[in-house]
C-alpha angles and dihedrals in degrees: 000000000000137000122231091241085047087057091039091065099030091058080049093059100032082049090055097035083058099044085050100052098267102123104148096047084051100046085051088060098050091040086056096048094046088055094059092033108039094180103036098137089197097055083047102048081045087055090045091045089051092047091051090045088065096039096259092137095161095061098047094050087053085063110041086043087053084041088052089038085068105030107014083181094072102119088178082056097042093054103038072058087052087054097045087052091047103041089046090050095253091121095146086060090042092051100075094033095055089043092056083046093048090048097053126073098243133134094248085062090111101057097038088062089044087059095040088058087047102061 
């Protein structure tokens, strides 16, 4: 079992294993962390985020959809769901999803408003 610093640092390094190319090693950490922690939204959006970082779209919306089944509030979740939609050419789908996400106080404000003046 890990601990929550262990996690911690293990989403840091699956994060920037996914950001420099490294997709399999990364999705092998969040896979990891998923099998001792089911439920651990932040080893699921990461996969999610993996998944949307090679093209693999419908993957990644499999899992944001599972992640906003259990907590529909999740505006991390909503938005990384926004990105998946723009970046795989479904816009009109991302729209009223991001402008949920720009008009909430979250933490994924900011892309969602990058993405909202890109469209």
């Amino acid at each position: 079992m890990f601990t929550q610093e262990e996690i911690r640092r293990l989403l840091d390094i699956a994060s920037y294993g996914t950001h420099k190319g490294l997709t399999v090693q990364a999705r092998n950490i969040f896979e990891s962390i998923l099998s001792d922690q089911p439920e651990h939204s932040g080893a699921k959006l990461g996969l999610a985020h993996n998944h949307i970082s090679v093209g693999e779209f419908e993957q990644a919306e499999t899992i944001i959809k599972a992640i906003l089944d259990s907590n529909p509030a999740d505006t991390d979740a909503k938005c990384l769901l926004g990105l998946c939609y723009f970046l795989s050419d479904r816009k009109d789908e991302a729209k009223p999803i991001l402008e949920e996400v720009k008009n909430s106080d979250g933490a994924s404000k900011a892309l969602a408003e990058d993405l909202l003046a890109n469209m």
